[in-house]
TORNU-659132 format. One record per residue (C-alpha): x, y, z; residue number from 1; residue in one letter. Coordinates in steps of 0.02 Angstrom, whole numbers, plus 50000, padded with zeros to 5 digits. Layout:
+-------+-------+-------+-----+------+
|  east | north |    up | pos | code |
+-------+-------+-------+-----+------+
|     X |     Y |     Z | NUM |    a |
...
+-------+-------+-------+-----+------+
This chain:
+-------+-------+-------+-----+------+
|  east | north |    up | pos | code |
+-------+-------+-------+-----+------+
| 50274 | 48967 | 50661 |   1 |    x |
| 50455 | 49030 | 50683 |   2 |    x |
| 50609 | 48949 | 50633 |   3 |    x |
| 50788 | 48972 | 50596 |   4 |    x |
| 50784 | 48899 | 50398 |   5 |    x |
| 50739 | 48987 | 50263 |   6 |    x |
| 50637 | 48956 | 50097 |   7 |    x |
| 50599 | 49071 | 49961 |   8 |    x |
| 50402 | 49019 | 49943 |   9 |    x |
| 50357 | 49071 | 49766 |  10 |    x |
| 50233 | 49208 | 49710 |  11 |    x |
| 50260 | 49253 | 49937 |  12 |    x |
| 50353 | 49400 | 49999 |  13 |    x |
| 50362 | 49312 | 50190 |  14 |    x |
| 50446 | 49137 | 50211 |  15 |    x |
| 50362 | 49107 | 50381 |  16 |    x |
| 50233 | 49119 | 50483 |  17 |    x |
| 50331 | 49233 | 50631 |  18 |    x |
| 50268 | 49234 | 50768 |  19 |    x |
| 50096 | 49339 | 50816 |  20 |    x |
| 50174 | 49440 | 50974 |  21 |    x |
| 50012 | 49453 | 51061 |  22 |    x |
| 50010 | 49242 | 51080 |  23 |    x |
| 50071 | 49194 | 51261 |  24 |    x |
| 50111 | 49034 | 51148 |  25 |    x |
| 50220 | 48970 | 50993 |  26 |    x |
| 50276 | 48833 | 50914 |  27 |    x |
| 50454 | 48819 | 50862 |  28 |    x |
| 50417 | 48707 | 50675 |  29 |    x |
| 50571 | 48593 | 50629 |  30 |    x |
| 50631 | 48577 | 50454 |  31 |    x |
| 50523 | 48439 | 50392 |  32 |    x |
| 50390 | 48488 | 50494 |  33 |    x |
| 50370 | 48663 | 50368 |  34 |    x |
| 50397 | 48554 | 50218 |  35 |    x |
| 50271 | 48446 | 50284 |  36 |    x |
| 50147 | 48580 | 50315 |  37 |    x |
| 50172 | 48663 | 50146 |  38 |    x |
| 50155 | 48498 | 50046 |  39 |    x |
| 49989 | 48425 | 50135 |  40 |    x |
| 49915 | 48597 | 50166 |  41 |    x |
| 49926 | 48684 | 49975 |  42 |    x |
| 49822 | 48828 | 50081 |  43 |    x |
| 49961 | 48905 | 50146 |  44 |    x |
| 50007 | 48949 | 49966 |  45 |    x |
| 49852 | 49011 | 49910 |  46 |    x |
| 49757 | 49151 | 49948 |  47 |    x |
| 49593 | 49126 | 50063 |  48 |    x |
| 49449 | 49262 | 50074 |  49 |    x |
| 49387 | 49310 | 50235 |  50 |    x |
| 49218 | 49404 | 50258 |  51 |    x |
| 49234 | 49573 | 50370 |  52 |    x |
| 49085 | 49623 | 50434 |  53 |    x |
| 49165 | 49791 | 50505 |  54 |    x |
| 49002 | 49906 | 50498 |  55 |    x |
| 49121 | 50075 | 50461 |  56 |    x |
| 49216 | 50108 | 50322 |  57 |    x |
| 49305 | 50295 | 50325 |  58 |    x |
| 49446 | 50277 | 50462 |  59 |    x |
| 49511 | 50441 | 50536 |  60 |    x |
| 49704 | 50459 | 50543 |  61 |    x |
| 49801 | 50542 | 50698 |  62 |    x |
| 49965 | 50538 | 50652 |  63 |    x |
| 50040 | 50700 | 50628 |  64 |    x |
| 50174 | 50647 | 50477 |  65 |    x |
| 50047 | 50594 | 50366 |  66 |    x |
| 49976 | 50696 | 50240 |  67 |    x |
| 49812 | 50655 | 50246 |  68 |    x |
| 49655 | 50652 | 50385 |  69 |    x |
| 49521 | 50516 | 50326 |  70 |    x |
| 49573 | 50337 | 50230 |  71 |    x |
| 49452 | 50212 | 50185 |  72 |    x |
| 49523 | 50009 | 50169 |  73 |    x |
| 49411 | 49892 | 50113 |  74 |    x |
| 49549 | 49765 | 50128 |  75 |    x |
| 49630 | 49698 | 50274 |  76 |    x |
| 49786 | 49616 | 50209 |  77 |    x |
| 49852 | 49622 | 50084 |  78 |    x |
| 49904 | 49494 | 49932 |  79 |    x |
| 50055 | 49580 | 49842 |  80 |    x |
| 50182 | 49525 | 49973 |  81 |    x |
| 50280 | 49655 | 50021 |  82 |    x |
| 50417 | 49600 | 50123 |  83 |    x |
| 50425 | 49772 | 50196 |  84 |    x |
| 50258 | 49832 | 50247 |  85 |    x |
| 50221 | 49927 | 50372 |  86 |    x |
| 50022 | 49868 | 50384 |  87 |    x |
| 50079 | 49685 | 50430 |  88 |    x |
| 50077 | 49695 | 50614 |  89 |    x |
| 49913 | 49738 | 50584 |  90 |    x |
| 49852 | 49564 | 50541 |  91 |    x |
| 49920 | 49516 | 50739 |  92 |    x |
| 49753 | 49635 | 50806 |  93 |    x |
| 49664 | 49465 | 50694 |  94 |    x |
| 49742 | 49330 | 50791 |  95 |    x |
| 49863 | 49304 | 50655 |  96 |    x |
| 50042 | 49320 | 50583 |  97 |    x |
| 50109 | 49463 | 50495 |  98 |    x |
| 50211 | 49339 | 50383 |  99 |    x |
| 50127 | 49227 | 50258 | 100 |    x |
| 49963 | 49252 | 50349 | 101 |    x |
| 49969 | 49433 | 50302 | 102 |    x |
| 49975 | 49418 | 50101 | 103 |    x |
| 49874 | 49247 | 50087 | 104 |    x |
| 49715 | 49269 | 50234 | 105 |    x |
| 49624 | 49426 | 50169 | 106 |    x |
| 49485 | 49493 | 50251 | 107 |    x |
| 49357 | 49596 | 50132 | 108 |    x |
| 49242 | 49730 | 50177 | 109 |    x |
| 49092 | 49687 | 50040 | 110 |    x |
| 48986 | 49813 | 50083 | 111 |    x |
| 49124 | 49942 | 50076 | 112 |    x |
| 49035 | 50045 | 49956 | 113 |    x |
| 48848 | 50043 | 50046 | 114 |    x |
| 48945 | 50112 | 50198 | 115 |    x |
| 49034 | 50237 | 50126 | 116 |    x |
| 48869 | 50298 | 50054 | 117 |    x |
| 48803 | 50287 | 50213 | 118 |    x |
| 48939 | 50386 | 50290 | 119 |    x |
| 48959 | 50522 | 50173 | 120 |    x |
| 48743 | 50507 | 50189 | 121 |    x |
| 48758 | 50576 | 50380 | 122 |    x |
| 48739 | 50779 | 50396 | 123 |    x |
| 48886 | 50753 | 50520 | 124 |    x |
| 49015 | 50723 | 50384 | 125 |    x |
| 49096 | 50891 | 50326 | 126 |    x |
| 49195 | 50846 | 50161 | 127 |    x |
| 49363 | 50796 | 50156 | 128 |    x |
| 49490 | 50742 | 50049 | 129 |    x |
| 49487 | 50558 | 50067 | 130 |    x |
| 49632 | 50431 | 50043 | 131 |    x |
| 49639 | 50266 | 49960 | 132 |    x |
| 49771 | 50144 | 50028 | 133 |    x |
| 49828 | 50221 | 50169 | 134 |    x |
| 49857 | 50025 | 50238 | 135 |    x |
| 49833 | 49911 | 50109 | 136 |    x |
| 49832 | 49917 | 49917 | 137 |    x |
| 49659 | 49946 | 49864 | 138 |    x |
| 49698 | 49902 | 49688 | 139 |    x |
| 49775 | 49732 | 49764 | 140 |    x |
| 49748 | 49566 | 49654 | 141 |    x |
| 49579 | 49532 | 49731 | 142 |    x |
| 49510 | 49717 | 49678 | 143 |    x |
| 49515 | 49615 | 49498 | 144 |    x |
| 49341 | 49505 | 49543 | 145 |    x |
| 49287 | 49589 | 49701 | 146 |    x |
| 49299 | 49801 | 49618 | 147 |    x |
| 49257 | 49862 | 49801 | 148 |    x |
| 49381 | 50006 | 49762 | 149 |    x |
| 49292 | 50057 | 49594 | 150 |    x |
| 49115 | 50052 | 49682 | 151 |    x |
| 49183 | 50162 | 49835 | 152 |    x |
| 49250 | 50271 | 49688 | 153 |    x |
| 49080 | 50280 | 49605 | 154 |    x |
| 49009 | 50343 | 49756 | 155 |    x |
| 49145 | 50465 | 49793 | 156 |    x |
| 49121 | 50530 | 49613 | 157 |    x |
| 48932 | 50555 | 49636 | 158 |    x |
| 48958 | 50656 | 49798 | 159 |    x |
| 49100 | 50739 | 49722 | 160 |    x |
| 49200 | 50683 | 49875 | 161 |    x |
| 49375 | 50716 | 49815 | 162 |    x |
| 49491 | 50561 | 49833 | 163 |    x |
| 49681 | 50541 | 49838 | 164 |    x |
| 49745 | 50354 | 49796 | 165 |    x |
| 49924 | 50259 | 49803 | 166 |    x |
| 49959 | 50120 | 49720 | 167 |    x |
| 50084 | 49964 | 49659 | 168 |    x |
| 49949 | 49888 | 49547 | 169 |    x |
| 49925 | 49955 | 49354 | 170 |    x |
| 49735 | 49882 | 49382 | 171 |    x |
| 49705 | 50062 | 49423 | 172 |    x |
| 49698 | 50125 | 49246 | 173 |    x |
| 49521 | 50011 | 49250 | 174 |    x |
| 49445 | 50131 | 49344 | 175 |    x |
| 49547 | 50288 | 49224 | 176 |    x |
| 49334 | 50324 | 49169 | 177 |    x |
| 49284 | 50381 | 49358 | 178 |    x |
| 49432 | 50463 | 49393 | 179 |    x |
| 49439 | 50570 | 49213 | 180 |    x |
| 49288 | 50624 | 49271 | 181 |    x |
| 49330 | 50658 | 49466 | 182 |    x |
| 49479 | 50761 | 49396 | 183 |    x |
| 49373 | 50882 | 49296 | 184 |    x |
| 49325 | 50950 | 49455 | 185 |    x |
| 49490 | 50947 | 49535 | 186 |    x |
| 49415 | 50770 | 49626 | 187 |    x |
| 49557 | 50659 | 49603 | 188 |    x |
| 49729 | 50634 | 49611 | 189 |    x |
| 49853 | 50468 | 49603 | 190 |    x |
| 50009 | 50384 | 49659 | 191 |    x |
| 50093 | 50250 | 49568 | 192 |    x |
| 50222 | 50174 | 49701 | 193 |    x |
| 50391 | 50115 | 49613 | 194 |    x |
| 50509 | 50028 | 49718 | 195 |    x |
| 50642 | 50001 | 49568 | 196 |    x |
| 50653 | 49977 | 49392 | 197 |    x |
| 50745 | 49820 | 49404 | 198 |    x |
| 50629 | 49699 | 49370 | 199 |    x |
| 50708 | 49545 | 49481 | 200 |    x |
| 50724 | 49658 | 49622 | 201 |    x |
| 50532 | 49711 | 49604 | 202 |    x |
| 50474 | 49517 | 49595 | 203 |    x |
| 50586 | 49462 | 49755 | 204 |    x |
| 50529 | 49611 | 49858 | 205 |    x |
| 50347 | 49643 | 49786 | 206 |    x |
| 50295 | 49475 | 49723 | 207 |    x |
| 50115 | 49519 | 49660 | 208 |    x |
| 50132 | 49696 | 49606 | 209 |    x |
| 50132 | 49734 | 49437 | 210 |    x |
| 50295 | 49757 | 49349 | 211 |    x |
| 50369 | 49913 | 49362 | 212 |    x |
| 50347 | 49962 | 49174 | 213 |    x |
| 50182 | 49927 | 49189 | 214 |    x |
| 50149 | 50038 | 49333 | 215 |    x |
| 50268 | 50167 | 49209 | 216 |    x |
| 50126 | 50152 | 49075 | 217 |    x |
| 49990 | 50165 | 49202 | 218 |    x |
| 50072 | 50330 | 49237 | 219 |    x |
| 50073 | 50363 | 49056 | 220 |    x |
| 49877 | 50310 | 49046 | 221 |    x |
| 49819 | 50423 | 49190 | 222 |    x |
| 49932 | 50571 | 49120 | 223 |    x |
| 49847 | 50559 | 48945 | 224 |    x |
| 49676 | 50558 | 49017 | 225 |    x |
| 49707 | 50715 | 49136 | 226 |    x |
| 49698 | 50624 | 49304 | 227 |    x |
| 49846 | 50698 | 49397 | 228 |    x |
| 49960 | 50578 | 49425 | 229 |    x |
| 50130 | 50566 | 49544 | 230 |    x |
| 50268 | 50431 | 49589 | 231 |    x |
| 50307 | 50381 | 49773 | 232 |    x |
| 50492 | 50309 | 49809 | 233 |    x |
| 50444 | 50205 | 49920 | 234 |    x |
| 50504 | 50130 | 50024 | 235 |    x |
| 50686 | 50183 | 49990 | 236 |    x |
| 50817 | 50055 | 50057 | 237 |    x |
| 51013 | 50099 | 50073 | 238 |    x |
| 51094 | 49998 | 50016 | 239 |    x |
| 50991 | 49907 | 49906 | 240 |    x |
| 50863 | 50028 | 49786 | 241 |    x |
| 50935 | 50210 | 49855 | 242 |    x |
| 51046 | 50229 | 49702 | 243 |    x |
| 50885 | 50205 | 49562 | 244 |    x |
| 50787 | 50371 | 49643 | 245 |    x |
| 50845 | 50469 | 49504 | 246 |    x |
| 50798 | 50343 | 49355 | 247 |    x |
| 50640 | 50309 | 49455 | 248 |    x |
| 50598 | 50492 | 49451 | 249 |    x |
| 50669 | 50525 | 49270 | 250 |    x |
| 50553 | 50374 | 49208 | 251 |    x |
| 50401 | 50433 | 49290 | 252 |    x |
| 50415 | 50599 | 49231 | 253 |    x |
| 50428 | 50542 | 49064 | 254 |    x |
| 50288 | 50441 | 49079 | 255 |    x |
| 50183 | 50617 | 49138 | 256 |    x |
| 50210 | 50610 | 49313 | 257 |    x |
| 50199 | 50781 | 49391 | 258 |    x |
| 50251 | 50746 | 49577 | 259 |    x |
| 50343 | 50659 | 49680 | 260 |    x |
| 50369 | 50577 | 49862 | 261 |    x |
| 50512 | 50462 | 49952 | 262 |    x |
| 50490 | 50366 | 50111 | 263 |    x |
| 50652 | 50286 | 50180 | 264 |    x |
| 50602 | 50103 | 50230 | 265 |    x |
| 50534 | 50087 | 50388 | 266 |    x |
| 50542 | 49923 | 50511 | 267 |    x |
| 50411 | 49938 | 50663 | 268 |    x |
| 50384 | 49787 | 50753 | 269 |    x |
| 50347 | 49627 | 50656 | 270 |    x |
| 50394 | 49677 | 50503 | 271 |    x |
| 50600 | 49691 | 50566 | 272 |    x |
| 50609 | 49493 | 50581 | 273 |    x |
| 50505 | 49474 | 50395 | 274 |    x |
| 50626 | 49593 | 50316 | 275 |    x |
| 50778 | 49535 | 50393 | 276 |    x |
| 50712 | 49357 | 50351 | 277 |    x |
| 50690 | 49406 | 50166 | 278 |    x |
| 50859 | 49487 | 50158 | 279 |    x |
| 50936 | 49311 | 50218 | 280 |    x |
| 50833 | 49220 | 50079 | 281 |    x |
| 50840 | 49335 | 49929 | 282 |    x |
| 51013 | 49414 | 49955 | 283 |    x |
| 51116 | 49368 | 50099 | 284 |    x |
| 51271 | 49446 | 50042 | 285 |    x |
| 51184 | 49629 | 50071 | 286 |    x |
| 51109 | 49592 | 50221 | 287 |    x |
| 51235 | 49654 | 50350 | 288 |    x |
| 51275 | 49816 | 50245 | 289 |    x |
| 51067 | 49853 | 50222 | 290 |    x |
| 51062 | 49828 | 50405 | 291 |    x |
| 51202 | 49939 | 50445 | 292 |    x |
| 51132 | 50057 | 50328 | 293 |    x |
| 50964 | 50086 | 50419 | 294 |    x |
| 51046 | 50101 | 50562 | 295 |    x |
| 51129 | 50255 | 50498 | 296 |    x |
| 50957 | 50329 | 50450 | 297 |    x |
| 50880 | 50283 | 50608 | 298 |    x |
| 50969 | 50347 | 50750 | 299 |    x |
| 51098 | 50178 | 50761 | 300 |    x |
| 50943 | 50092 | 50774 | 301 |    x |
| 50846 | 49968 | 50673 | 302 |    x |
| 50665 | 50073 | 50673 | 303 |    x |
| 50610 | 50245 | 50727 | 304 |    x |
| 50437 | 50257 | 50796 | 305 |    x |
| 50458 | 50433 | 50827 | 306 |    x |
| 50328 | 50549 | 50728 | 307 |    x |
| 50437 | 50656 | 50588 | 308 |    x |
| 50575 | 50575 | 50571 | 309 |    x |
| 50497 | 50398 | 50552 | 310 |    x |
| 50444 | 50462 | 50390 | 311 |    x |
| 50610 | 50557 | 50344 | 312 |    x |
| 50749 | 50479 | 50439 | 313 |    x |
| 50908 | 50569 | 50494 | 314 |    x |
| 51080 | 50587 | 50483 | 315 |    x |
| 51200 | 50587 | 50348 | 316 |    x |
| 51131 | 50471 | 50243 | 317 |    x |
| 50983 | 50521 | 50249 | 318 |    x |
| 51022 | 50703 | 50228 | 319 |    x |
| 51091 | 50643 | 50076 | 320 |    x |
| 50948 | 50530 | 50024 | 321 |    x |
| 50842 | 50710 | 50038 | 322 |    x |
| 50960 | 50804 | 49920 | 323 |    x |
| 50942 | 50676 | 49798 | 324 |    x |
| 50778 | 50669 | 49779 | 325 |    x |
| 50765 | 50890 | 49791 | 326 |    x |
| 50899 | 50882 | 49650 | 327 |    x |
| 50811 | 50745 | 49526 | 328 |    x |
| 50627 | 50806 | 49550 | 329 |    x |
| 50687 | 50987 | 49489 | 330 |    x |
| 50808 | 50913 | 49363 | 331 |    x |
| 50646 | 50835 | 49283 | 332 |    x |
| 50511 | 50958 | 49332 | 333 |    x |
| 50430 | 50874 | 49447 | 334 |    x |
| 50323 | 50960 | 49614 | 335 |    x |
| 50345 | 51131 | 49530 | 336 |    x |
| 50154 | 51165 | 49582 | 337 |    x |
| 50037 | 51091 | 49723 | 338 |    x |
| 49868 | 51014 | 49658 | 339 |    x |
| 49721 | 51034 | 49780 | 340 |    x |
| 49614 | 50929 | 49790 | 341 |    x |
| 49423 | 51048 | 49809 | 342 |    x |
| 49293 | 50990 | 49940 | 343 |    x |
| 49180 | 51138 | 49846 | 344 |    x |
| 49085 | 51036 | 49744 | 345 |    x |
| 49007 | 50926 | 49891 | 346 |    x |
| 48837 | 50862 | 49860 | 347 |    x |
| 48732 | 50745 | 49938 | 348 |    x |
| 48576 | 50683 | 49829 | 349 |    x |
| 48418 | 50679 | 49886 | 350 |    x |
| 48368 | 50524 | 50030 | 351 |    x |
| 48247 | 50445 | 49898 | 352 |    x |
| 48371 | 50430 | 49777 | 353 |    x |
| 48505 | 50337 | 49892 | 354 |    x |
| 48527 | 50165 | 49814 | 355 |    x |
| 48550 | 50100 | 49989 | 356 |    x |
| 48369 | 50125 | 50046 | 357 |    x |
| 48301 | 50029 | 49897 | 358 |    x |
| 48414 | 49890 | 49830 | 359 |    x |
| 48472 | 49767 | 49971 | 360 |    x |
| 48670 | 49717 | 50020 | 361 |    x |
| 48809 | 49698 | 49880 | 362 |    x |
| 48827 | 49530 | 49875 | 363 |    x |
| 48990 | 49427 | 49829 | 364 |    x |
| 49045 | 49233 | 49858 | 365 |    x |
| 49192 | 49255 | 49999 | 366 |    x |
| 49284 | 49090 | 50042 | 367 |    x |
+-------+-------+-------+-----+------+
């Protein structure tokens, strides 16, 4: 559904439906016709479960700018609304939009853990560190009732698979008993993703992520139990949340952070006319200047597909963005040592003691 008026939907990062770009076919909604639609189908609004019966689980990642080789998502979608994620086009590959579609259709893997165990089961799998997130949240609202993420942890732990994990969510300091123990053997390590301190900002751009001074004391929770613990920047408008990189950092390192990333926001495909459309609802006034701003980073151009400098940006401004962040994270100590993960203590247990063989499916109720 694409259209040329904008709402602000509440507790929704999108304020459409755009348009899925693999449809030969749309239909161009009038006015009433989307008020219509959002007062006689309340569905839209809420979020609706979706069983996926995808029979793998550990993806393997080509992409030469990121850091890490295997993910695992046992999510696809994702409820906390980001205006500008990256994973959305992926809900198009579903038949569906990367607006509202995106944060309120979720598709759940609920035998995640079984085929992880299964996986990590096969003599074929050599260990690796393995990352958490690496599309959507795994510690996302639904991870409350579902805990798909703390049973793939509990089998990680008992192969002593090391795992690396990013999140927006402060629900990950429910699962601080596995990963204490994961990072006694150097098994574990975590992200807490701050966007900005300002907690308006946070709710218009991130509408179901924790606040931000919760995900501060889920920094502080994970310090104090000796899970290593970092903060992402990400993603890092101009314009519009550059300037708070150095409180960002400065808070998280108070909190017992001990590293740090930045990503400059990036715009492939779908997610351009979603963020464009949320600068138009939530703050009009900086959308020409946050605009012109990316184009700076990004070659005079909106997005940058290339590998490298997608993740980094260049010019300028972001030359400058880069400083900033190299000056704050030594100001406050921050990435003054690297933390490997260790694939040494690898085990598999014995076939007649796999869980899998013996106890049927996990079983949940999925809309």
């Amino acid at each position: 559904m694409t259209r040329e008026f904008r709402k602000d939907i509440r507790g929704r990062g999108a304020s459409s439906n755009v348009s899925n770009r693999y449809d030969s076919l749309a239909y161009e909604a009038t006015e009433e016709d989307f008020d219509n639609y959002l007062e006689d189908e309340k569905s839209v609004l809420r979020t609706q479960v979706f069983k996926d019966s995808s029979r793998t689980i550990i993806t393997s990642n080509k992409s030469p700018d990121i850091g890490f080789s295997y993910s695992i998502n046992a999510y696809r979608g994702c409820e906390h609304g980001c205006s500008y994620c990256y994973a959305r086009p992926t809900h198009e590959y579903l038949g569906m939009s990367p607006g509202l579609d995106f944060e309120s259709k979720i598709f759940v893997k609920e035998e995640a853990p079984q085929l992880l165990r299964e996986a990590l089961m096969k003599k074929s799998w050599q260990p690796e560190v393995i990352f958490m997130s690496g599309i959507t949240d795994c510690y996302q609202p639904l991870e409350r009732k579902m805990q798909l993420t703390r049973g793939c942890l509990k089998v990680l732990a008992e192969f002593k698979n090391p795992v690396g994990m990013i999140t927006k969510n402060a629900l990950v300091t429910r699962d601080v008993d596995i990963l204490q123990e994961m990072a006694a053997w150097s098994g574990a390590k975590v992200y807490l993703s701050i966007t900005s301190l300002d907690p308006d900002l946070a709710r218009r751009l991130e509408p179901r992520t924790s606040h931000p001074e919760a995900r501060l004391k889920a920094i502080e929770t994970l310090a104090k139990a000796g899970v290593p613990v970092g903060v992402n920047v990400a993603p890092c408008i101009p314009g519009l949340n550059d300037h708070e990189m150095p409180q960002i950092l400065k808070a998280a390192a108070d909190a017992g952070a001990t590293s740090a990333g930045f990503t400059p926001l990036r715009l492939p495909s779908t997610v351009l006319p979603i963020f464009t459309e949320w600068l138009e609802v939530h703050d009009p006034l900086k959308k020409d200047k946050v605009l012109n701003y990316v184009r700076d980073i990004r070659g005079g151009k909106l997005n940058d597909p290339n590998f490298g400098s997608r993740m980094r940006g260049e010019g300028p401004r972001a030359d400058a963005m880069a400083q900033m962040f190299k000056l704050y994270t030594r100001k406050y100590g921050l990435n003054m040592k690297d933390l490997n993960l260790s694939v040494a203590h690898f085990k598999r247990p014995p076939a007649h003691l796999d869980p899998s063989r013996s106890h049927g499916q996990l079983s949940f109720n999925i809309e």
